[in-house]
C-alpha positions as CSV (number, residue, x, y, z in Angstrom):
1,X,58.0,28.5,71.6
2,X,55.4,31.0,71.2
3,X,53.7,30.8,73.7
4,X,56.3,30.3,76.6
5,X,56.4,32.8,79.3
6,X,59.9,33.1,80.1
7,X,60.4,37.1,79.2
8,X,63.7,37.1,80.8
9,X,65.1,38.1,84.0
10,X,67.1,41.3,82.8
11,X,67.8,43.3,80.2
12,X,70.6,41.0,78.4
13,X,68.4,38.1,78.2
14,X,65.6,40.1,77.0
15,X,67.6,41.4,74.3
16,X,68.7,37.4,73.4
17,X,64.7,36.2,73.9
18,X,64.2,38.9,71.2
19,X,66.9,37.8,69.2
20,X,65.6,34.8,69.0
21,X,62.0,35.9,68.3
22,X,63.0,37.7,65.6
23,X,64.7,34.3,64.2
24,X,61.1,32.6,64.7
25,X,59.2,35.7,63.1
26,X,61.7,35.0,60.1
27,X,60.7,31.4,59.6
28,X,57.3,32.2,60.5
29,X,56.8,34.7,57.2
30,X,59.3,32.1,55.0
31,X,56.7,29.4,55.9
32,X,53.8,31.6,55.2
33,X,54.5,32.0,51.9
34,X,54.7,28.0,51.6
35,X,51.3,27.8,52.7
36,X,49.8,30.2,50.7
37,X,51.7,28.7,47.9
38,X,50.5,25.1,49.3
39,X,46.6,26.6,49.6
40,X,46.6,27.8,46.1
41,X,47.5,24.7,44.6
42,X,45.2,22.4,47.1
43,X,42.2,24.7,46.0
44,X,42.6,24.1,42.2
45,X,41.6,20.4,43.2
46,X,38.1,21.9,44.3
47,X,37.4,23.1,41.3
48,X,38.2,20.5,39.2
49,X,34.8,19.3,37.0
50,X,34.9,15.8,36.5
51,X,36.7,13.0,38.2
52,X,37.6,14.6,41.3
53,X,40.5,12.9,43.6
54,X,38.8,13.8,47.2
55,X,36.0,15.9,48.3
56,X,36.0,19.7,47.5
57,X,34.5,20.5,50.8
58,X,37.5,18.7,52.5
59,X,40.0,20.2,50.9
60,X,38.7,23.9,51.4
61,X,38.2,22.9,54.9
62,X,42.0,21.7,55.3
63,X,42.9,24.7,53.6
64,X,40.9,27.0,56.1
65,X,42.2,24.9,59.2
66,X,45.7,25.5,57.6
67,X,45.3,28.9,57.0
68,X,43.7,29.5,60.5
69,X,46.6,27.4,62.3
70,X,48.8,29.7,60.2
71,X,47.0,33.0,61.4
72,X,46.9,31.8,65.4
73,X,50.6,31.5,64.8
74,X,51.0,34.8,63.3
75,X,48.8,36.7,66.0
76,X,50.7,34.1,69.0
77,X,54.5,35.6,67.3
78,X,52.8,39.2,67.4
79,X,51.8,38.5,71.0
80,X,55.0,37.3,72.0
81,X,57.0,40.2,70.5
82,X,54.6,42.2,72.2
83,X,55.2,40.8,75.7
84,X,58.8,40.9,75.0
85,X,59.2,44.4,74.1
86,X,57.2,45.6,77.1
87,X,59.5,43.0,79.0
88,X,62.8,44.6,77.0
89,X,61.1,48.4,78.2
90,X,60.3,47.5,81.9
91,X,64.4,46.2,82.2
92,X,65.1,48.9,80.2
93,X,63.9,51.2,83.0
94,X,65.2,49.1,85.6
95,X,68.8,49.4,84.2
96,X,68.7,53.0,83.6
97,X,67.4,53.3,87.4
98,X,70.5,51.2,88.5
99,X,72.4,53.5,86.4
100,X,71.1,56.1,87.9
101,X,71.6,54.9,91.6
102,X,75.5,54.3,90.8
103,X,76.0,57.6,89.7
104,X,74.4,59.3,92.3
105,X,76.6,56.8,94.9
106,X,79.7,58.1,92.5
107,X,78.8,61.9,93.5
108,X,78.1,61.2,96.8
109,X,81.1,59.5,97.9
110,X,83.1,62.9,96.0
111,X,80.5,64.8,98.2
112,X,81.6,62.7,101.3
113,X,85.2,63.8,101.2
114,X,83.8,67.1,102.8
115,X,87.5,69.0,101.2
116,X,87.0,72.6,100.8
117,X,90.8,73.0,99.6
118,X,93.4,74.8,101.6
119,X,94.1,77.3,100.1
120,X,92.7,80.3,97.1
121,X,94.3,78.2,94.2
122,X,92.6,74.5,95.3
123,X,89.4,76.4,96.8
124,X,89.2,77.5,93.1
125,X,90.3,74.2,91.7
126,X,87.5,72.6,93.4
127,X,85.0,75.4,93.1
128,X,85.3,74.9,89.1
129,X,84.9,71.1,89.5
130,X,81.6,71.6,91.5
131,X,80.5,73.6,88.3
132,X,80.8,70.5,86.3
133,X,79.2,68.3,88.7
134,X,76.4,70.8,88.9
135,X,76.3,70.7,84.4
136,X,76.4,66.6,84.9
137,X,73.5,67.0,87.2
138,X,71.4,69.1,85.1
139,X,72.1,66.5,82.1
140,X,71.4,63.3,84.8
141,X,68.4,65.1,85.8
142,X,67.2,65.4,82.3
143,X,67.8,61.5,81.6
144,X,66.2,60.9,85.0
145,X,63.0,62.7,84.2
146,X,62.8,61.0,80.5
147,X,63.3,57.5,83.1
148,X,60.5,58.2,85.4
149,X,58.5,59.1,82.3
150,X,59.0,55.5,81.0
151,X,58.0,54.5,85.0
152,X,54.6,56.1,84.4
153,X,54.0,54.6,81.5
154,X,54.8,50.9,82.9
155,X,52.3,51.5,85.5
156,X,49.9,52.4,83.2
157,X,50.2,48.9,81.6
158,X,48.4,45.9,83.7
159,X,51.2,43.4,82.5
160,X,53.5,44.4,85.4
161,X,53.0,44.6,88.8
162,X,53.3,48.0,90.3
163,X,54.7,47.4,93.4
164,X,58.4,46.5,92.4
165,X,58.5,49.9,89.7
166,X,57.0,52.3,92.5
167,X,59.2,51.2,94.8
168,X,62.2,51.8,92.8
169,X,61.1,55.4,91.6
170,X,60.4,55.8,95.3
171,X,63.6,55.0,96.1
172,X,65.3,56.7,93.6
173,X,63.8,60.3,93.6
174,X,64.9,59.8,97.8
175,X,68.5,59.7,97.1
176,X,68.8,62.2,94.0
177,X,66.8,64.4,96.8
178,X,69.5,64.0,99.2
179,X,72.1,64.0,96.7
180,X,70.7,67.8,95.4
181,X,70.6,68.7,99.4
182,X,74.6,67.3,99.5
183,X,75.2,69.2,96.2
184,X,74.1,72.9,97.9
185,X,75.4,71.7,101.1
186,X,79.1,71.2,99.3
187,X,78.1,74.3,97.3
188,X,77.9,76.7,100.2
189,X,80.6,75.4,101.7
190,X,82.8,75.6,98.9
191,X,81.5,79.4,98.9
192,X,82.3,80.2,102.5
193,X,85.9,78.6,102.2
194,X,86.3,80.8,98.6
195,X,85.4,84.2,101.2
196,X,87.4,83.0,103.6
197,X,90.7,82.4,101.5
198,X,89.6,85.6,99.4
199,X,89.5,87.5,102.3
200,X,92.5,86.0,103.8
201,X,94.7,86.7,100.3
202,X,93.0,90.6,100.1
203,X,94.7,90.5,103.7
204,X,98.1,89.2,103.1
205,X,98.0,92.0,100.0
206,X,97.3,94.7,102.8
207,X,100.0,93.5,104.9
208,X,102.6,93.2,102.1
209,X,101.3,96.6,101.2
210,X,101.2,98.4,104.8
211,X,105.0,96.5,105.3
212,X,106.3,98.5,102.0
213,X,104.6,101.2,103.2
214,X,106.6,101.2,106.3
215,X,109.7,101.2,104.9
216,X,108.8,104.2,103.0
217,X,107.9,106.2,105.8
218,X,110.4,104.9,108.2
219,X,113.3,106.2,106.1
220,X,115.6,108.3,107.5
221,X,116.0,110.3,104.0
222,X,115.3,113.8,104.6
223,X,117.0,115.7,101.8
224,X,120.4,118.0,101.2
225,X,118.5,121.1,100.2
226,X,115.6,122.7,100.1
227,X,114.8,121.4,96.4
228,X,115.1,117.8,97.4
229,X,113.3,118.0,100.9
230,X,110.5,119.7,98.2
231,X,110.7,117.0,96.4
232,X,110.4,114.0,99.3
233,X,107.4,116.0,101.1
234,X,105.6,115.7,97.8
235,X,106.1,112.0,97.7
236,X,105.7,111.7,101.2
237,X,102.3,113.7,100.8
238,X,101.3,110.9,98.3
239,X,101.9,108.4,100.5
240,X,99.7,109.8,103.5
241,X,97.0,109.8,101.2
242,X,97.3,106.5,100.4
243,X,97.6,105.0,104.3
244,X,94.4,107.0,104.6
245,X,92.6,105.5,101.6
246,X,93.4,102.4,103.5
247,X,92.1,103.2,106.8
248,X,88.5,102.5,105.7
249,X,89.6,98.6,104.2
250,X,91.8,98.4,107.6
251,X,87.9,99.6,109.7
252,X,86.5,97.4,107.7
253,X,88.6,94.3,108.5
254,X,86.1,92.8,111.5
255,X,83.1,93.3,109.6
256,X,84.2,91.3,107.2
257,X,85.3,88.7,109.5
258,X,82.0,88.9,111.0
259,X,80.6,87.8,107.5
260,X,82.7,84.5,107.4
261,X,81.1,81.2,107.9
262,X,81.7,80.5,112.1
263,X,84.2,78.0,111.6
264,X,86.2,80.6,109.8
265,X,85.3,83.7,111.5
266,X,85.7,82.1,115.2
267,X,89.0,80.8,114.7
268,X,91.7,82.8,116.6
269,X,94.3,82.9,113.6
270,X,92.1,85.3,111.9
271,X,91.2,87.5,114.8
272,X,94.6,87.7,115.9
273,X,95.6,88.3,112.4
274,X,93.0,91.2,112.2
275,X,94.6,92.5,115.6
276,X,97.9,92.6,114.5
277,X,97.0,94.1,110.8
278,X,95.6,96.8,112.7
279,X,98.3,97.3,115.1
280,X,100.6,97.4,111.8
281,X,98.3,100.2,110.3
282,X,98.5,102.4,113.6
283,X,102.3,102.2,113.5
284,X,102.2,103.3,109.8
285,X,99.8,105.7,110.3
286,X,102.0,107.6,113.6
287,X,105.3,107.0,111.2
288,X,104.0,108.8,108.8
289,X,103.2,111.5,110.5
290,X,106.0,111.7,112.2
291,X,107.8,111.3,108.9
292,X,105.6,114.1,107.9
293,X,106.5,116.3,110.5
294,X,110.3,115.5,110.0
295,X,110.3,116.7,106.3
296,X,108.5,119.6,107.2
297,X,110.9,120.6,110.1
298,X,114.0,119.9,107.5
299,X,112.7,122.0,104.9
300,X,112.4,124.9,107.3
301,X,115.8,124.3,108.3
302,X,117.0,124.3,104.6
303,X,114.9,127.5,103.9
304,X,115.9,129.1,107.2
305,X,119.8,128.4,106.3
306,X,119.1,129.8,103.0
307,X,117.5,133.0,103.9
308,X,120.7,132.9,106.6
309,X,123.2,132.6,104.1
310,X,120.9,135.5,102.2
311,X,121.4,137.5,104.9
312,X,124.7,137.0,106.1
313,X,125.8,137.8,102.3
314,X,124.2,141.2,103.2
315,X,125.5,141.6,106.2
316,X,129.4,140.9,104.5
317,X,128.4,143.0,101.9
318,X,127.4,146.2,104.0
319,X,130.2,145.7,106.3
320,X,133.0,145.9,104.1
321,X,131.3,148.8,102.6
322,X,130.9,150.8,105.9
323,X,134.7,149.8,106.8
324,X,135.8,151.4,103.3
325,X,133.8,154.3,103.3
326,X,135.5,157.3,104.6
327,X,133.4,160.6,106.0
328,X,133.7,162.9,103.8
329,X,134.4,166.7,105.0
330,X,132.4,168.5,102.1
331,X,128.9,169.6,102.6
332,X,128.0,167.7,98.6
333,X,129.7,165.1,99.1
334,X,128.0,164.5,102.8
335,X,124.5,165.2,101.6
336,X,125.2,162.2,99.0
337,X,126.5,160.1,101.7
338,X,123.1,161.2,103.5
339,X,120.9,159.7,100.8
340,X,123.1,156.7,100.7
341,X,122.0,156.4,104.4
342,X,118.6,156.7,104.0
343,X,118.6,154.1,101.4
344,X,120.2,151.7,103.4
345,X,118.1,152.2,106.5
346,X,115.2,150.7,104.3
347,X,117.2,148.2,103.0
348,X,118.2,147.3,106.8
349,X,114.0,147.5,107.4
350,X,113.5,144.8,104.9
351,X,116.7,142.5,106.3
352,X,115.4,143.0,109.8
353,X,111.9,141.5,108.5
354,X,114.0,138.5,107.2
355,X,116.0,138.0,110.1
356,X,112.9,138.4,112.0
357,X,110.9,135.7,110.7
358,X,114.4,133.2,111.1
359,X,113.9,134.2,115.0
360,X,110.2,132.9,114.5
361,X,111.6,129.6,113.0
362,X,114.4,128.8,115.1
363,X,112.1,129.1,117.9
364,X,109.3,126.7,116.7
365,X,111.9,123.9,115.7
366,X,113.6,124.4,119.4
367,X,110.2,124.1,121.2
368,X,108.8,121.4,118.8
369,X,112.2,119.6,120.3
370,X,113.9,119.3,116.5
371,X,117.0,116.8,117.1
372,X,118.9,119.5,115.1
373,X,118.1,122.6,117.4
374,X,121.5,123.2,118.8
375,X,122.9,123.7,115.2
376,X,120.3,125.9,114.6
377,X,120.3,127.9,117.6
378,X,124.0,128.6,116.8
379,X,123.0,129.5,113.5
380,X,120.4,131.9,114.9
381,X,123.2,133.3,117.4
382,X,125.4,133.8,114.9
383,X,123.4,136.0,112.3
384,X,122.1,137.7,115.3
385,X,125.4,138.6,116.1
386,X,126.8,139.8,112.7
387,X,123.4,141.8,112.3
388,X,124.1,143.5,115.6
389,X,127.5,144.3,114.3
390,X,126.4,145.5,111.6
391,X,123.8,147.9,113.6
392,X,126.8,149.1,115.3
393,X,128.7,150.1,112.2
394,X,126.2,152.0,111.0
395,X,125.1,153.9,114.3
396,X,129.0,154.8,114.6
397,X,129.0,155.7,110.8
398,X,125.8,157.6,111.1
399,X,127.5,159.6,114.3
400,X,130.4,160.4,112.6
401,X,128.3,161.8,109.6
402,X,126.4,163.7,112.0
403,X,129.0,165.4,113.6
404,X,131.0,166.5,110.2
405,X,127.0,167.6,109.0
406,X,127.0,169.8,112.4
407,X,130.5,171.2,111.4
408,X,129.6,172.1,107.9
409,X,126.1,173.7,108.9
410,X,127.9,176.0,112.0
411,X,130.6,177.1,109.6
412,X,128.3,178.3,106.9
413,X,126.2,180.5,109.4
414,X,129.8,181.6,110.5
């Protein structure tokens, strides 16, 4: 039994060949202590003085041959073990190499499928399961090293020939190579399909952004009054801003396109799609000028019917005045209507001004081509005509105070 030199053929027979050995190395030590037991008492013979049974030489030399038989079994069982542990270590290593080899055919047929996702959310999905694979590779390559360690040290040991344990390691450290070469291969992919669908998402928010946006700016709210107009040019102001805080992301739309892996950025979805997000930003950015422009005309309107309606109320105001007031015939009471005169001729200065500047208006909103500028030439016409009614009023006013002052002054050198 001891000296037989099956060591087994893998690692599960091994395991049962030392099994067994251990069984042997059990009776071995059980019968050991028989022997000694059996020596002891054989030896007390040899010293016996007297009538002696047998020969004391023979029995010490029965008891040596014993107890060298007994020691050539010992060392054969430690021999044994020996040759079966290095056999148990040798399958040991083969098994973790097979071990090894089916886990790196697992990843590689994972790696095979080549899927990148279709879309941010799976891209991402798939992105975090390549960071486990990547944590399992870093623990396989740990076990792998401690493997190849155990390699080494087989080679060291003449039992075994080399060949069979080179080629495997050979063989081995060649496909977790190419599996590390498919792992960054499947990791830069993964990484250009996560900037592709990043930068298609960052694109779709810009559109959904720039399509609110021109909704905004496309309204045809321009206000009641001056106050609200006021209030939508703020807004509106705001806005512009905005669309031009955008322009440089919009600018920058090819470059990053340009960045893409070329089986993203050569595709003519995504260069279309750039053309068209572009076109969408131009059409904002004209609307909102326009829109701009709009608000702007409509609160001049507002202001210039306001400061109408001013004026007009001073026109109303001075003509029923004028129509009440009666030419006195007494030199006092002429001079104070004199002084009244003179006070309103400023007042007229400062209402000209006003209706000077609507003038101004009008005529910028009717060469700009405002939709409105009938309306407000009518407007213009008409305070243009009260004013010059009222210029007439006074003129005749002022005549007829003349004349009376002419009277008065030609009868008090009479």
């Amino acid at each position: 039994l001891l000296v037989s030199k099956d060591l087994g053929k893998h690692l599960l027979e091994v395991e049962d060949l030392l099994q067994k050995h251990g069984l042997l190395e059990a009776d071995i030590s059980a019968q050991t202590e028989r022997v000694q037991a059996l020596n002891a008492a054989a030896l007390k013979f040899s010293e016996l003085e007297g009538y002696q049974p047998c020969d004391p030489q023979i029995i010490c030399n029965r008891v040596n041959h014993v107890q060298t038989c007994l020691e050539e079994l010992r060392d054969l069982a430690a021999k044994r073990r020996k040759e079966l542990e290095d056999s148990r270590q040798l399958w040991t290593f083969f098994q973790e190499m097979e071990e090894a080899e089916a886990w790196i055919r697992e990843k590689e047929k994972i790696l095979a499928s080549k899927s990148c996702g279709r879309d941010l959310s799976s891209v991402l999905t798939l992105t975090n399961k390549h960071k486990n694979m990547l944590g399992e590779l870093g623990n396989r390559r740990a076990l792998l090293h401690q493997a190849m360690k155990k390699g080494e040290q087989l080679l060291t040991k003449k039992r075994f020939s080399p060949g069979g344990i080179q080629e495997k390691m050979r063989e081995v450290r060649l496909r977790w190579k190419k599996l590390e070469e498919m792992m960054g291969l499947h990791q830069q992919r993964l990484q250009e399909a996560l900037n592709f669908f990043q930068f298609s998402a960052e694109m779709d928010d810009l559109v959904a952004w720039l399509q609110d946006t021109y909704r905004i700016v496309s309204s045809d709210d321009f206000g009641h009054d001056d106050y609200s107009t006021q209030g939508l040019l703020r807004k509106h102001r705001a806005v512009v801003e905005e669309v031009e805080k955008h322009r440089g992301a919009v600018l920058a739309l090819r470059k990053q396109v340009a960045l893409l892996a070329p089986e993203y950025h050569q595709g003519v979805e995504v260069q279309i799609r750039v053309v068209e997000v572009e076109q969408l930003y131009g059409e904002v950015a004209e609307v909102a000028i326009l829109r701009q422009q709009w608000l702007q005309d409509a609160l001049a309107i507002y202001r210039m019917f306001s400061e109408v309606h001013a004026c007009e109320v001073w026109v109303d105001e001075k003509e029923q005045w004028l129509e009440k007031m009666v030419v006195p015939e007494e030199l006092d009471e002429v001079e104070v209507v004199q002084h009244r005169f003179e006070s309103l001729d400023q007042e007229m200065n400062s209402v000209m001004g006003r209706i000077l500047d609507v003038n101004q208006v009008v005529q910028q909103l009717v060469d700009g081509g405002h939709p409105s500028s009938e309306e407000v030439r009518s407007c213009q016409d008409h305070l243009n005509s009260r004013w010059n009614q009222v210029v007439e009023l006074v003129e005749r006013k002022k005549s007829q105070l003349s004349s009376v002052l002419k009277i008065q002054n030609y009868l008090l050198e009479c």
